[in-house]
N, C-alpha and C positions, 0 to 999 in steps of 0.2 A: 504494500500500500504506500503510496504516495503521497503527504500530505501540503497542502497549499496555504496562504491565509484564507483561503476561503472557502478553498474545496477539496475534497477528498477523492479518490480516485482508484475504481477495481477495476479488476477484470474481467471482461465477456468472456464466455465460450469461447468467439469467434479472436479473444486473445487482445481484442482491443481493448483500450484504455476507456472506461465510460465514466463520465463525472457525479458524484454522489453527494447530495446535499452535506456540508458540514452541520453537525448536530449546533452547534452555539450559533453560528449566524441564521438556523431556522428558528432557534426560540426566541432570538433578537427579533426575526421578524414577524412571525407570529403574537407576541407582546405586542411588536407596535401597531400592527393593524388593530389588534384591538382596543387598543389606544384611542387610537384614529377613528374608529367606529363608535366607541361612548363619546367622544369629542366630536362626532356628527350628529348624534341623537341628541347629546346636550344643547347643542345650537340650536338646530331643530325644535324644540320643544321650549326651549328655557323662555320666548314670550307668551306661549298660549299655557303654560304646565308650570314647569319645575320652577320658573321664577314668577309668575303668576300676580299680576297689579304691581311687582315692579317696576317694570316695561309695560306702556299699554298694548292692547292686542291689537295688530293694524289692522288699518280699516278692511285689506283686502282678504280676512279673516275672519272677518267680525262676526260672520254667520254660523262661526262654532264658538262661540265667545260663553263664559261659563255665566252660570251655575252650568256645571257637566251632569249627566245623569250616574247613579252609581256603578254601571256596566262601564261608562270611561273611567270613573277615578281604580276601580279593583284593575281593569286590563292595563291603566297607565303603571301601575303597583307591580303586575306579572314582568310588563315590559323590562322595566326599570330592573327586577331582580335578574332578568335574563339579561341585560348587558350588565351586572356587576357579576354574573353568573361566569359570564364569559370571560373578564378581568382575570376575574379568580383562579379559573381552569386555566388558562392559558400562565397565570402567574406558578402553579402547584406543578407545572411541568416546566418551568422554568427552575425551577427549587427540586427538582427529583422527586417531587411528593407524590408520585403514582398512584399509591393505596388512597390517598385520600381523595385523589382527583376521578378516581371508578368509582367511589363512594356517592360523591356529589353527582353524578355522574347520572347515576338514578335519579335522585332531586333533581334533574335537569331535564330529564325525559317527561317527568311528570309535568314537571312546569312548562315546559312546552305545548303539550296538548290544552292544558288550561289558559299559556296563550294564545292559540289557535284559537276553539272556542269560543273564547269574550274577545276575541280580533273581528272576527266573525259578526259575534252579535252585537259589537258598536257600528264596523259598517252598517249592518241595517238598521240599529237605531238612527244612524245618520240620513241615510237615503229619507226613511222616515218620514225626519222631523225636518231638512231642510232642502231637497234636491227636488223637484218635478222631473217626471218622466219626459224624458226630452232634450233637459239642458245639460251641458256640457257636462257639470260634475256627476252625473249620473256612470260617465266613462273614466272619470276618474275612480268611484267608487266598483265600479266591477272591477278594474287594475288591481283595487286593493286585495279584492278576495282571491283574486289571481297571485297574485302575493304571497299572502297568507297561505294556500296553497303549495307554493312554493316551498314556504319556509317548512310545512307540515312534512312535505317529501324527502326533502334534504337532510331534515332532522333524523327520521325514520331510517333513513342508508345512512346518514353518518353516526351512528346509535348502535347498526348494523357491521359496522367497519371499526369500531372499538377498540378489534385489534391487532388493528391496520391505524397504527400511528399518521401514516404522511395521508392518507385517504381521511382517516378520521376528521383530523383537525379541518383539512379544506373542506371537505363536507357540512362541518359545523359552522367555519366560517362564512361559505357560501350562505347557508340558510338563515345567518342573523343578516347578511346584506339583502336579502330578499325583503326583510321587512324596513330597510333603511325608506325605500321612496315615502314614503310617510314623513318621516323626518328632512330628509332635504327639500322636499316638496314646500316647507316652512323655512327653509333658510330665506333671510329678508333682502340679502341681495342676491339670490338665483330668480326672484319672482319676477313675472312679468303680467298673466291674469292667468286664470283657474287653466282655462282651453291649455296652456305649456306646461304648466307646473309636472304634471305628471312624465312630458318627455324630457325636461330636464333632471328630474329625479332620476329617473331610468337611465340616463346618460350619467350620471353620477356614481349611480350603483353597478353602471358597466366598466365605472372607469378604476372601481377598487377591484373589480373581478379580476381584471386585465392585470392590476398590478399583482394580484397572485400568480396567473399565470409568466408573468415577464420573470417575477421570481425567480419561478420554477426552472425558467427558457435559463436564466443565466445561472444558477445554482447546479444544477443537474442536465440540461441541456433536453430538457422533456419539461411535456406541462403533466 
């Protein structure tokens, strides 16, 4: 074996030299995407949510503006635990802590499908209470369940792959970026009105994917 500052290096079969993710610059960067992913939900959120009458809600928002019904503050509570959730695991495999990080691991499965769920049934409390059939954010709010959706499948394979470390982890982290267009969708300078929010979110959440995959391209020469 050969080792590099960055990369590691076996042997094929076929005798060639194939590049092998280094173990510390993958939990460098695992870490920081998840980083990066609470530091996009926190933007996100922090004038309709987490900092709430601090900041007022802009106008171009105003139509979710609280009192929230109880179905948003318990899924804002699920969300919220699954990106500290996410911190966490990603932190406990930074630290060696294995045993503890399969542990939570379960707590993480369950929490999952409870955020699916009440993801689920605040879209449609929203459709509900503020969208007519018809106007724009009606396609925004399908996106969403498409999403959620998302996020339910990814979880479930990367749940499945557990113990498959390099599958596990991007599986996981695939499925929490499914549910980011929610959040950038409220970032205050991506907005332009309802009709884009949703393809700039989605360009947003394509552009962290990408950076796993670029990862992958230059750490091991595969995605």
């Amino acid at each position: 074996m050969a080792r590099t500052a960055t990369r590691v290096y076996g042997q094929s079969l076929a005798g060639r030299q194939i590049p092998i993710a280094n173990p510390l610059t993958e939990r460098m960067f695992f870490s920081g995407m998840a980083v990066l992913i609470l530091l996009s939900v926190f933007i996100g959120f922090s004038q309709s949510y987490f900092l709430l009458r601090v900041p007022n809600v802009p106008h171009w928002r105003a139509f979710n503006h609280p009192p929230y019904p109880f179905v948003v503050h318990f899924h804002g509570l699920l969300f919220t635990a699954w990106m500290l959730l996410l911190i966490t695991q990603t932190s406990l495999v930074a630290a060696h802590r294995l045993n503890l990080h399969r542990r939570l691991g379960i707590a993480g499965l369950v929490l999952a499908c409870l955020l699916s769920l009440t993801g689920l049934a605040v879209v449609c409390e929203a459709v509900a209470r503020h969208v007519p059939f018809g106007r724009p954010g009606i396609v925004y709010q399908t996106s969403a369940i498409f999403a959620i959706f998302g996020f339910a499948v990814l979880t479930y394979f990367g749940y499945r792959e557990r113990r498959n470390p390099s599958a596990h982890k991007r599986l996981m982290m695939l499925a929490t970026i499914s549910l980011l267009p929610a959040a950038f969708s409220r970032w205050p300078f991506l907005h332009d009105d309802l009709r884009h929010d949703g393809l700039k979110a989605g360009l947003c959440c394509f552009a962290l994917a990408a950076l796993i995959a670029s990862y992958d391209l230059w750490s091991s020469a595969k995605v």
